[in-house]
C-alpha positions as CSV (number, residue, x, y, z in Angstrom):
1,X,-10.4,-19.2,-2.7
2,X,-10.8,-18.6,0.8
3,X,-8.5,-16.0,0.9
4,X,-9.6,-13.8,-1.9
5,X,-13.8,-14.2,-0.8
6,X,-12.5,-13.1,2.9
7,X,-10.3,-10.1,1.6
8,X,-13.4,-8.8,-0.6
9,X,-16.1,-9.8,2.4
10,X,-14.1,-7.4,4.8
11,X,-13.8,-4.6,2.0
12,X,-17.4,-4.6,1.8
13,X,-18.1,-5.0,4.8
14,X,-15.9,-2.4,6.1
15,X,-17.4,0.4,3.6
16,X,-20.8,-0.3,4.4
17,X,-20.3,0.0,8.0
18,X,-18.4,3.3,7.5
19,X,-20.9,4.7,5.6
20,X,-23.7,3.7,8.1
21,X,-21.3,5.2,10.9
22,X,-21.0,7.9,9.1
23,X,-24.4,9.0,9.6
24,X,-24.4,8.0,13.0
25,X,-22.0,10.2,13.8
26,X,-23.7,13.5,11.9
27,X,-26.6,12.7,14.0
28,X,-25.3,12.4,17.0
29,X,-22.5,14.9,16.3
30,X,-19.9,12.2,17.4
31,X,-17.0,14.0,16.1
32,X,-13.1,14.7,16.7
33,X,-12.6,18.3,16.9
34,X,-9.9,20.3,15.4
35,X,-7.1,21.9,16.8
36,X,-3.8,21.7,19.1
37,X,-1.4,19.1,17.2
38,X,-4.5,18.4,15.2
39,X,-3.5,18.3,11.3
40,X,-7.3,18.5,10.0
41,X,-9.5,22.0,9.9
42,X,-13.0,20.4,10.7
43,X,-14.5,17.8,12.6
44,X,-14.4,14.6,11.6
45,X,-15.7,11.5,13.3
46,X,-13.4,9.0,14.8
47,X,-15.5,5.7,14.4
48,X,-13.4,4.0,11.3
49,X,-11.8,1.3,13.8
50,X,-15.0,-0.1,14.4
51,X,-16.2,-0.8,11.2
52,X,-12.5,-2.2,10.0
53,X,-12.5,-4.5,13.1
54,X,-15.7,-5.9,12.6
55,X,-15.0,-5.9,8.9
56,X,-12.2,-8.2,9.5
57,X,-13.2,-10.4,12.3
58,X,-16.6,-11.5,10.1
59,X,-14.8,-13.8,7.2
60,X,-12.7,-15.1,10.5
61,X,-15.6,-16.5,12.2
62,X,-17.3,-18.1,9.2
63,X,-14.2,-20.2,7.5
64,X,-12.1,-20.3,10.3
65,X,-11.2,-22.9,13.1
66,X,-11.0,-21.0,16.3
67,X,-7.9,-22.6,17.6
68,X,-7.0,-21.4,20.8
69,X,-4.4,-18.3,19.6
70,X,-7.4,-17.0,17.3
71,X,-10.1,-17.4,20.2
72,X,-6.9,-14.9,22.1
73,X,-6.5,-12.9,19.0
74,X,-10.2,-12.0,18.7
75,X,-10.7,-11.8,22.2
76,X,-8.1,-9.7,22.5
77,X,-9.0,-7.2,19.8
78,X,-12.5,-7.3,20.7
79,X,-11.1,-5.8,24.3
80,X,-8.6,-3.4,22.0
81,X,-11.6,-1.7,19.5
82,X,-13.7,-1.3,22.3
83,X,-11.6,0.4,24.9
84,X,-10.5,2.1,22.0
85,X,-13.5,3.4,21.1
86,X,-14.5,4.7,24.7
87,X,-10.9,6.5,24.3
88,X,-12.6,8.0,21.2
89,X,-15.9,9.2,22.3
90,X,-15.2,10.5,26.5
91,X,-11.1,9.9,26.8
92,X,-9.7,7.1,29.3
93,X,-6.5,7.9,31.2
94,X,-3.3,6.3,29.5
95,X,-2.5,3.6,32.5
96,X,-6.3,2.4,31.9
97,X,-5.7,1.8,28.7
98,X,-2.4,0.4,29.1
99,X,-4.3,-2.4,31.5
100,X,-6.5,-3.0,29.0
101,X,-3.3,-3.7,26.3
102,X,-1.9,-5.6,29.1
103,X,-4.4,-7.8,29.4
104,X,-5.1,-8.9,26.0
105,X,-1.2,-9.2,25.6
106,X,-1.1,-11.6,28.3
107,X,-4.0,-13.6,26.8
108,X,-2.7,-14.0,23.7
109,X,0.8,-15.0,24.9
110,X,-0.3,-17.3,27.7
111,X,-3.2,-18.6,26.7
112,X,-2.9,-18.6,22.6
113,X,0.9,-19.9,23.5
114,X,1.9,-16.9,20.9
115,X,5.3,-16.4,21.3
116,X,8.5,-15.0,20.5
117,X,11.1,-18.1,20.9
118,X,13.8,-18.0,18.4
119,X,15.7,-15.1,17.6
120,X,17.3,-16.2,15.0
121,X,21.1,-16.5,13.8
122,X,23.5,-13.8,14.9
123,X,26.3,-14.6,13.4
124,X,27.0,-18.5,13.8
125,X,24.6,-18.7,17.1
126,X,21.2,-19.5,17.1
127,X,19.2,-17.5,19.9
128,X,17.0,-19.3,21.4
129,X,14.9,-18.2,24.6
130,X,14.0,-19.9,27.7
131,X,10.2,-19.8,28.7
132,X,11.4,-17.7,31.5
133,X,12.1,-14.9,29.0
134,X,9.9,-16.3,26.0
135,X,7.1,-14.7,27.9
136,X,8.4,-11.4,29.1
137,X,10.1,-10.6,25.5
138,X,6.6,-11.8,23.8
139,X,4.7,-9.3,25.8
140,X,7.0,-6.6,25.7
141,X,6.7,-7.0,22.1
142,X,3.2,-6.8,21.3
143,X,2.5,-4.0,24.0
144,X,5.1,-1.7,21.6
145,X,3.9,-2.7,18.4
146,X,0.6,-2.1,19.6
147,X,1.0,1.7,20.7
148,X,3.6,2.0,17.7
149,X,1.0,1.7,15.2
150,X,-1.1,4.0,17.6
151,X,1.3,6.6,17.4
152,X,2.0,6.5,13.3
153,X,-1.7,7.2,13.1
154,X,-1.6,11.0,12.8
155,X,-1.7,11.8,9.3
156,X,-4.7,10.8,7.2
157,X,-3.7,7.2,5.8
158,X,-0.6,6.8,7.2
159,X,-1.3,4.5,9.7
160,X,-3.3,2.4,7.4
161,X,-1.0,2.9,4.4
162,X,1.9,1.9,6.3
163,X,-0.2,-1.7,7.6
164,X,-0.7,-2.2,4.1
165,X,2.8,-3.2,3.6
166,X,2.9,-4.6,6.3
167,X,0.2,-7.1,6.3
168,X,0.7,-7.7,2.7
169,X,4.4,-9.1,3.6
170,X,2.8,-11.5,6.4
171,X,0.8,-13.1,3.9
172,X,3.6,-13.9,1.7
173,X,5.5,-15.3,5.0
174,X,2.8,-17.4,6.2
175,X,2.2,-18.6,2.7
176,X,5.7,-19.6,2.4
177,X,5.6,-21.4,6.2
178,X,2.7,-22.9,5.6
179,X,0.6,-21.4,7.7
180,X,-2.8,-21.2,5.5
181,X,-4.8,-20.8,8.5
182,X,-3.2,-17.4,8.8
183,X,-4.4,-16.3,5.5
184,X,-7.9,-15.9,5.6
185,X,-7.5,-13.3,8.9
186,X,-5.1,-11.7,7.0
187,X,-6.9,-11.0,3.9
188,X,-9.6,-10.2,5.5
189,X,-7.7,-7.5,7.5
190,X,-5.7,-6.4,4.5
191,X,-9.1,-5.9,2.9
192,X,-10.8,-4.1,5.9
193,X,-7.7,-1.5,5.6
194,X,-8.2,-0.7,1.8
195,X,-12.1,-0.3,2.6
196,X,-12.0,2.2,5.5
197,X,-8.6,4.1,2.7
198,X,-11.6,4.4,0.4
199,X,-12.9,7.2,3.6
200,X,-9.6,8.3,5.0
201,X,-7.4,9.3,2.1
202,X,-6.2,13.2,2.6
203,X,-9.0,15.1,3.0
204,X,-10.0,11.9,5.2
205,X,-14.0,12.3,5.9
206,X,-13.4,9.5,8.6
207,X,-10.3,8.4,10.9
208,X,-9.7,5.0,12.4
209,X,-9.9,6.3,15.9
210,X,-7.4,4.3,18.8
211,X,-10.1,1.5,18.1
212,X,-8.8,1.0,14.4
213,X,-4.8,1.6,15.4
214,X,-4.5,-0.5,18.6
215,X,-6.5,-3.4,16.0
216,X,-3.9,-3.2,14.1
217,X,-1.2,-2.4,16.0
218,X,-2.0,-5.9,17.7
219,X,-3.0,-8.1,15.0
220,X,0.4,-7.1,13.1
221,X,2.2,-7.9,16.6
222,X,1.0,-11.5,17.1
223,X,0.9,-12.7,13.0
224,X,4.2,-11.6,12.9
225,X,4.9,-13.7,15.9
226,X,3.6,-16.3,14.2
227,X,4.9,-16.4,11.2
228,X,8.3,-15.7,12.3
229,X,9.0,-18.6,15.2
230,X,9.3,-21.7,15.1
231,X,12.5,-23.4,16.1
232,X,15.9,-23.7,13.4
233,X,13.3,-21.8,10.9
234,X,15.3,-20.2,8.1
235,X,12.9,-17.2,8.4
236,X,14.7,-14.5,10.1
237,X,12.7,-13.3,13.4
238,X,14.6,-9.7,12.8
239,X,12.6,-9.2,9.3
240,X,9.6,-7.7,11.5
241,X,12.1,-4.5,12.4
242,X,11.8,-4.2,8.9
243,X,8.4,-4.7,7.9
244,X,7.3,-2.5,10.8
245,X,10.2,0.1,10.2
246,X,8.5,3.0,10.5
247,X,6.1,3.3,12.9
248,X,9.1,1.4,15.2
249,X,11.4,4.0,14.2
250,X,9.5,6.4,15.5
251,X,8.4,5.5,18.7
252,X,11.5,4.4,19.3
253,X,12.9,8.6,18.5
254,X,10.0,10.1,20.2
255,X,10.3,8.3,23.3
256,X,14.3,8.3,23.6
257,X,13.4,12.3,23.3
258,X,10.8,12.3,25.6
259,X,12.8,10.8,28.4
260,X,16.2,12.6,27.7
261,X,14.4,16.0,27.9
262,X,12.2,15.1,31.0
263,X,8.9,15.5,29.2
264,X,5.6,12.7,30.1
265,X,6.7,9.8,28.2
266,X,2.6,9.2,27.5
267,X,2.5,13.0,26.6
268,X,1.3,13.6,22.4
269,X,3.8,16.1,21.1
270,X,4.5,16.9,17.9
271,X,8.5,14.7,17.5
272,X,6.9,12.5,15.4
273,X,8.6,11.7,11.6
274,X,5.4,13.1,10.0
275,X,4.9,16.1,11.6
276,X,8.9,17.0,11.1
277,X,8.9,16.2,7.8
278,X,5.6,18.9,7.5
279,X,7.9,21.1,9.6
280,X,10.9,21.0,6.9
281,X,8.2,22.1,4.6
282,X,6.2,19.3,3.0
283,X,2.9,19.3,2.5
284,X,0.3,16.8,4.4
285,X,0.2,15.0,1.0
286,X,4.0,15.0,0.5
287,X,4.4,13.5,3.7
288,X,2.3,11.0,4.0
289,X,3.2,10.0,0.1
290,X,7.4,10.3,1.5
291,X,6.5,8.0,4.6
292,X,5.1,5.6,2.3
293,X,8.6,5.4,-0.5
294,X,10.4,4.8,2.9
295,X,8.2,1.7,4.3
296,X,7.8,0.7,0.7
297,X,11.7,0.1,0.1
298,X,11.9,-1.2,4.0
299,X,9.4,-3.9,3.1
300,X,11.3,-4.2,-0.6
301,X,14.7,-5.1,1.4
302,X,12.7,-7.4,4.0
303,X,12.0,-9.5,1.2
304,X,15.3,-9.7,-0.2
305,X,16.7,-10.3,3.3
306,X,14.3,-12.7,4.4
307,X,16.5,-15.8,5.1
308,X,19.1,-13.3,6.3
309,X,21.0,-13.5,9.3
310,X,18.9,-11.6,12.3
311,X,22.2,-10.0,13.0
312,X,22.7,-8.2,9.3
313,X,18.6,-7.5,9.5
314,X,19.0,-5.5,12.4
315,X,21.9,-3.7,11.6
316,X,20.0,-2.3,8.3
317,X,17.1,-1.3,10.5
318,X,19.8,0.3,12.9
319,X,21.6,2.1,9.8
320,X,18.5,3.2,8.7
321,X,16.5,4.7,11.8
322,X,19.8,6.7,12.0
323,X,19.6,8.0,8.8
324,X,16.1,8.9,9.5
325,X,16.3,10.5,13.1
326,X,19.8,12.3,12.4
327,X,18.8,13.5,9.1
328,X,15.7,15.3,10.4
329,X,17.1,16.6,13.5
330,X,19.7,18.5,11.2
331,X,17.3,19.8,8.9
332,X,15.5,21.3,12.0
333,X,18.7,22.5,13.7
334,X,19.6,24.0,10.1
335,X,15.9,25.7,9.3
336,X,15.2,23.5,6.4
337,X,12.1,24.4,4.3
338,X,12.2,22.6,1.0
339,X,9.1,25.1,-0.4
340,X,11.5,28.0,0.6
341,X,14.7,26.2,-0.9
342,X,12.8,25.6,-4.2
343,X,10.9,29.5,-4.4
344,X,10.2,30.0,-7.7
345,X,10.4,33.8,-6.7
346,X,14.7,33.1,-7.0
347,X,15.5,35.2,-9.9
348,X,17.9,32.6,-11.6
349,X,15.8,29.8,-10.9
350,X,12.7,31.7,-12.2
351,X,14.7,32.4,-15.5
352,X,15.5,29.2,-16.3
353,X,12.1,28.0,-15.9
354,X,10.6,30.6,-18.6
355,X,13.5,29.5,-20.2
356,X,12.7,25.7,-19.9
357,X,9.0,27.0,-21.2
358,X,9.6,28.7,-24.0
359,X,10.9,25.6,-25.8
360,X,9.2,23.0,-24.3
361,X,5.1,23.2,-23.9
362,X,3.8,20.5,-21.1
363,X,1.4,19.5,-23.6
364,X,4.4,17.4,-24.8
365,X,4.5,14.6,-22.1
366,X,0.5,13.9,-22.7
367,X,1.5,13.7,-26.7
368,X,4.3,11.4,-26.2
369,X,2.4,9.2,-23.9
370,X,0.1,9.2,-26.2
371,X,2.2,8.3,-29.0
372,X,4.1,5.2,-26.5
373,X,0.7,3.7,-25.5
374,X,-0.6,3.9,-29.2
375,X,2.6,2.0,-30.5
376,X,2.8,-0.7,-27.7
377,X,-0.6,-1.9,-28.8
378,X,-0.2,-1.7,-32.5
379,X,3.2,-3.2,-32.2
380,X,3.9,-5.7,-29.6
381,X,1.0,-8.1,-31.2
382,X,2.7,-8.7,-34.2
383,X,6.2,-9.2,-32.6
384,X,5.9,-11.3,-29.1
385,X,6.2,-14.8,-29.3
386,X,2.8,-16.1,-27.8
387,X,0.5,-17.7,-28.6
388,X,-3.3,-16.2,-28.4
389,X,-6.3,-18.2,-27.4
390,X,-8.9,-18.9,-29.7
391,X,-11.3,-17.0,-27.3
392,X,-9.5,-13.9,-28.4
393,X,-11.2,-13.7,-31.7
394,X,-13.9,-12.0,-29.5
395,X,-11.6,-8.9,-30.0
396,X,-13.0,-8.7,-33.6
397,X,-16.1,-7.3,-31.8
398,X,-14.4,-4.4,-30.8
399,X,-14.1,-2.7,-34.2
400,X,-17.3,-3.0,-35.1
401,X,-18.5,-1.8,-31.2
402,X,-16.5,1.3,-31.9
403,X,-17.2,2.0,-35.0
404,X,-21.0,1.9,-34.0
405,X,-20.6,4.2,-31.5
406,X,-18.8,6.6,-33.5
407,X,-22.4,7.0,-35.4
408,X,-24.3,7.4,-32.4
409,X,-24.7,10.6,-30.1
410,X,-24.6,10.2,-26.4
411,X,-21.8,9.0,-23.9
412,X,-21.6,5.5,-25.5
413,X,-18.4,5.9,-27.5
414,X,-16.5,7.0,-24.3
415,X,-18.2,4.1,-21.7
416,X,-17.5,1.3,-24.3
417,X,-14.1,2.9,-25.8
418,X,-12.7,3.1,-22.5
419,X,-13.6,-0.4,-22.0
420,X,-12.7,-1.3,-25.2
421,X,-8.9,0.1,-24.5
422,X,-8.7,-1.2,-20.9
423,X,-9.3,-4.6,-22.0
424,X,-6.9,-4.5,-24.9
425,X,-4.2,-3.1,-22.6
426,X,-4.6,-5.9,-20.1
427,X,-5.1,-8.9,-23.0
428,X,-1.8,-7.7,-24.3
429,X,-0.2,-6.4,-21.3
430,X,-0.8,-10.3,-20.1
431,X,0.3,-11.4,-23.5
432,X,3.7,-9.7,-23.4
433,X,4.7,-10.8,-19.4
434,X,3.8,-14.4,-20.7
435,X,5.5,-14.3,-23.8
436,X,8.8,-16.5,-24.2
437,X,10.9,-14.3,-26.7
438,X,13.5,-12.6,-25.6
439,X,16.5,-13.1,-22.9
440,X,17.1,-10.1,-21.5
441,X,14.3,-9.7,-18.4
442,X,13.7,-8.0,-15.1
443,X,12.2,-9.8,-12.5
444,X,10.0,-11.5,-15.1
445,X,9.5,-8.2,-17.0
446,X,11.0,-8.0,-20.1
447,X,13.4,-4.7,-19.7
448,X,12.0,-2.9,-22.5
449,X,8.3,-3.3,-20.8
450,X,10.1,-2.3,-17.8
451,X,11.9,0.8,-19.7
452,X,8.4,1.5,-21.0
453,X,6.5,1.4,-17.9
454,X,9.4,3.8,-16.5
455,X,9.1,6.5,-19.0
456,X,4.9,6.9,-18.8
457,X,5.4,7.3,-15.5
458,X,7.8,10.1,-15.5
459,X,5.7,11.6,-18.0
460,X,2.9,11.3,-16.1
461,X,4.3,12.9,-13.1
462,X,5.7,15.7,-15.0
463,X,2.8,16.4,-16.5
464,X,1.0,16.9,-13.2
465,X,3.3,18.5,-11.4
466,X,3.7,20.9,-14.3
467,X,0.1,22.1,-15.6
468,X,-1.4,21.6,-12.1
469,X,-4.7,20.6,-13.8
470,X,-7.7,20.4,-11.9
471,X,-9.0,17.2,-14.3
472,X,-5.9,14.8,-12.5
473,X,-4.4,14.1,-9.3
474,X,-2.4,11.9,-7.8
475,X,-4.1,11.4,-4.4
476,X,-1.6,9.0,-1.5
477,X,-4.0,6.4,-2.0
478,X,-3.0,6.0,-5.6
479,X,0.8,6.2,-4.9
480,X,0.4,3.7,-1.8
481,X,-1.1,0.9,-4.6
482,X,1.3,1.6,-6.8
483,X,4.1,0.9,-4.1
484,X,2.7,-2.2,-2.7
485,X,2.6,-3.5,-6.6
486,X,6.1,-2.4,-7.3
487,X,7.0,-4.3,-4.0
488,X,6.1,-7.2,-4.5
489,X,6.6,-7.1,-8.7
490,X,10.3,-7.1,-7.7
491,X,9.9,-10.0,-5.1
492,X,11.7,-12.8,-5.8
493,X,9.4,-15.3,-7.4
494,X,10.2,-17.9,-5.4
495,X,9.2,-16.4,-2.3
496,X,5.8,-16.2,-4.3
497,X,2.6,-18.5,-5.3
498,X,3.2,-19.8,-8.6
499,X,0.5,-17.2,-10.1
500,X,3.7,-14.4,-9.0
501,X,3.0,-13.5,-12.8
502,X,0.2,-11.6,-11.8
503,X,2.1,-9.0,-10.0
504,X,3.8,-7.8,-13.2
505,X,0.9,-7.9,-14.9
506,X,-1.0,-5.5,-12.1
507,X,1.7,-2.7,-12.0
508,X,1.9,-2.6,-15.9
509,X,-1.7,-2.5,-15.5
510,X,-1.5,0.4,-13.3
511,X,1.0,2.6,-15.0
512,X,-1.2,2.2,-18.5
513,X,-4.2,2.6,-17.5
514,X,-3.8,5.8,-15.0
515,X,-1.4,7.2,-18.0
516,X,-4.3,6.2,-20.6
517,X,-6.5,8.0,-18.2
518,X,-4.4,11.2,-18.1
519,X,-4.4,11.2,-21.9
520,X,-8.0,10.6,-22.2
521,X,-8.7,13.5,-19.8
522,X,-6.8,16.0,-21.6
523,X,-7.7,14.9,-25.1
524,X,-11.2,14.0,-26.2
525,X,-11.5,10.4,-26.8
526,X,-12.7,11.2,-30.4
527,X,-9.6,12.7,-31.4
528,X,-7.2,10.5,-29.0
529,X,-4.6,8.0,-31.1
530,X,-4.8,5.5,-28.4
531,X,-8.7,4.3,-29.7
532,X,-7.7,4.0,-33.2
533,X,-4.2,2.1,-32.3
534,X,-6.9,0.0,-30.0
535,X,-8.9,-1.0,-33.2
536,X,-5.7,-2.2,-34.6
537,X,-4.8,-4.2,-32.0
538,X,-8.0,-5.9,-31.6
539,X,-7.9,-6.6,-35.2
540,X,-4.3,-8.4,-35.0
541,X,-5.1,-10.0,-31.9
542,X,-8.2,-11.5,-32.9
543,X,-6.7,-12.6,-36.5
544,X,-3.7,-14.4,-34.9
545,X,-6.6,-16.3,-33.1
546,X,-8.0,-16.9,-36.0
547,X,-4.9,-18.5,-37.5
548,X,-4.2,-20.4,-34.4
549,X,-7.8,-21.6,-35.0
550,X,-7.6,-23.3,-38.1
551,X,-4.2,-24.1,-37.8
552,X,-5.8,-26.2,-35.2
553,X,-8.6,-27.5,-37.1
């Protein structure tokens, strides 16, 4: 439990923090100020990092033993945030800072003995460093990884987004080592990240600041260290190229650039991947949200690779970063603007679209969504093979809940329908992923669930992209959950505790309840055939318990 009380101690933690630093920095006018390579148009304080560093380092200090590499770990962030927050507020010269990384690099690999060792199998060899070059690589390493996350951070919850993955990965790695002493500083940073998100989706009204990014950027360098080495592990070492893909990717690019065309090496510019993916035409949103799909299926393929050989790892993350760089260099070199490609203005395109219009209304997708949702709850009750616990028959309540509220004027029929359909969604959502009918399955989904799932979310997607309504949008942050679910619902289950069941459960979750939302949005919940289907349900549900009961008895 340690685990889960640190990750929600640091969420906490982290958003009251923010919002007290929030209103520090309005009274003190401690702001970053737009313009230059600057993507936001007003100021916007900079003091994020400090509240998701001490967000995370709290839960360490109270359930964990300070071994000597955490003592060097905490130490060394502790030296991180704050230089990193001076950089914020007055500026500090980049070989100042670069001491400061330096020295808590140094600490962490001399003194916490964190270090890189085994480079795993390429080919038939096992790579195996001397101390001599142990060191050397190990600091090397954590410096770049370090000013790589730095360097991602220039979109509003990319940087963050992208350590979501991430982190998320090292947990399941030091769970499968054994290393639970890892987990409660990981959770606890993983849960610090989706506090300060909560302020820095696009429009952000807070950014991490070089105190939140070189945190980060550190603390991913020396877990993965450490969950990677150990000697003739069958973890490969290579799986962090993966795992860390993008912000290595680019850093790699920009400063390959940088030195071939004689500019500062230190110097910002705008080469990075998100700001040439915004000069190909994407939006801010679009960029961030494309930047996420790629780490998402980066972190997808370092799970399925995991015991691979470094060698093949590395090739992938090779194969890949040229894809990436070569693929944007030509859409620059070529004057690629996607909105331009796609201008509705194109006569032919244009008359195809009032074409497409005229015989098919958009009102359709929330209908048929509608109409899907409605029959999975009537339906799937009667027809899975599980059995439901006698402490179901509290879903005979629901009826009666509803139909009171039907009677009664005020918002109570929408608070305690909603509810109502939520937690008949998740009862039988549960109740389908546990069920044992059925053969034909996709990583533990059955593939008609899977099918299901696939369709609502196309509808829902067309539907927003379509009717551009005001009432729902699909902000980053929600895209970036969704991705780390779908990630790890398609993770080998054996790579996973034995509650991997829950994953499943959490992305079906998410797809039926944001399209439920969507439906209940556009369509009064009075007149919406998902509440009456709900009614049903509950009533099945609560009568097979009732069976089971006196079956029983």
């Amino acid at each position: 439990m340690k685990p889960f009380i640190s990750f929600f101690l640091a969420l906490f933690t982290t958003i009251i923090l923010i919002t007290l630093l929030l209103k520090v920095a309005k009274r003190y006018h401690l702001y970053d100020q737009p313009g230059g390579r600057k993507t936001h148009a007003k100021p916007v304080p900079r003091l994020g990092g400090v509240a998701m560093a001490a967000g995370a380092i709290l839960p360490t200090f109270i359930w964990l033993d300070l071994e000597p590499k955490f003592k060097s770990l905490l130490l060394g962030i502790g030296a991180l945030s704050f230089m990193g927050l001076v950089d914020d507020l007055v500026r500090v010269r980049w070989h100042k800072k670069l001491l400061v990384q330096a020295a808590a690099a140094l600490l962490v690999v001399i003194y916490g003995g964190v270090q890189i060792k085994n480079l795993g199998f390429w080919g038939s060899h096992e790579i195996i460093l001397s101390p001599y070059l142990s060191v050397p690589f190990s600091f090397l390493f954590i410096l770049g990884v370090t000013n790589a996350i730095n360097l991602s951070d220039g979109l509003d919850g990319l940087a963050a987004g992208l350590c979501t993955f991430t982190f998320g990965f090292l947990s399941v790695l030091a769970y499968i080592v054994g290393l639970y002493n890892c987990l409660v500083p990981l959770a606890a940073i993983l849960g610090s990240i989706w506090g300060f998100l909560r302020f820095n989706t696009h429009p952000a009204s807070i950014f991490m600041g070089d105190s939140g990014s070189y945190f980060l950027g550190f603390s991913a360098a020396v877990f993965g260290i450490m969950c990677t080495q150990g000697y003739h592990s069958a973890i490969s070492p290579a799986i962090l190229l993966l795992i860390l893909g993008v912000p290595i990717i680019d850093t790699l690019c920009v400063m390959t650039e940088r030195l071939l065309s004689g500019a500062p090496v230190f110097m910002p510019d705008r080469r990075h991947i998100h700001f040439r993916l915004m000069q190909i035409g994407l939006s801010h949103r679009e960029a961030v949200i494309t930047i996420y799909a790629i780490q998402a299926l980066l972190t997808l393929a370092a799970f399925k690779m995991i015991f691979f050989p470094a060698s093949n790892v590395t090739l992938l993350f090779v194969g890949v970063g040229l894809t990436i760089t070569v693929g944007l260099k030509q859409a620059e070199k070529r004057g690629l603007n996607l909105h331009r490609s796609c201008n509705i203005e194109d006569y032919r395109f244009k008359r195809l679209l009032e074409r497409f219009s005229s015989i098919f209304h958009v009102n359709f997708l929330v209908y048929a969504s509608m109409v899907i949702i409605s029959a999975y709850l009537m339906i799937t009750p009667i027809l899975i093979d599980y059995h439901f616990e006698i402490t179901d028959i509290i879903t005979l309540c629901i009826p009666v809940i509803v139909s009171v509220c039907f009677f009664i004027k005020g918002p109570w029929l929408n608070i305690l329908g909603r509810l109502s359909i939520y937690y008949i969604i998740a009862t039988v959502t549960i109740a389908t992923l546990n069920s044992t009918k059925g053969t034909h399955t996709y990583h533990g989904m059955p593939l008609w669930f899977v099918v299901m799932l696939a369709v609502l979310s196309g509808c829902t997607l067309l539907y927003m992209h379509f009717a551009k309504s005001d009432k729902v949008k699909l902000t980053p942050l929600d895209l970036l959950i969704f991705l780390v679910t779908l990630a790890f619902s398609v993770t080998p289950s054996y790579l996973l505790p034995d509650t991997a069941i829950t994953y499943p459960v959490i992305l079906g979750m998410l797809v039926l309840t944001y399209t439920t939302e969507t439906t209940l949005d556009m369509k009064a919940i009075r007149k919406n055939m998902i509440l009456p289907a709900t009614i049903i349900s509950a009533l099945i549900i609560g009568l097979r318990s009732a069976i089971s009961l006196l079956n029983h008895t």
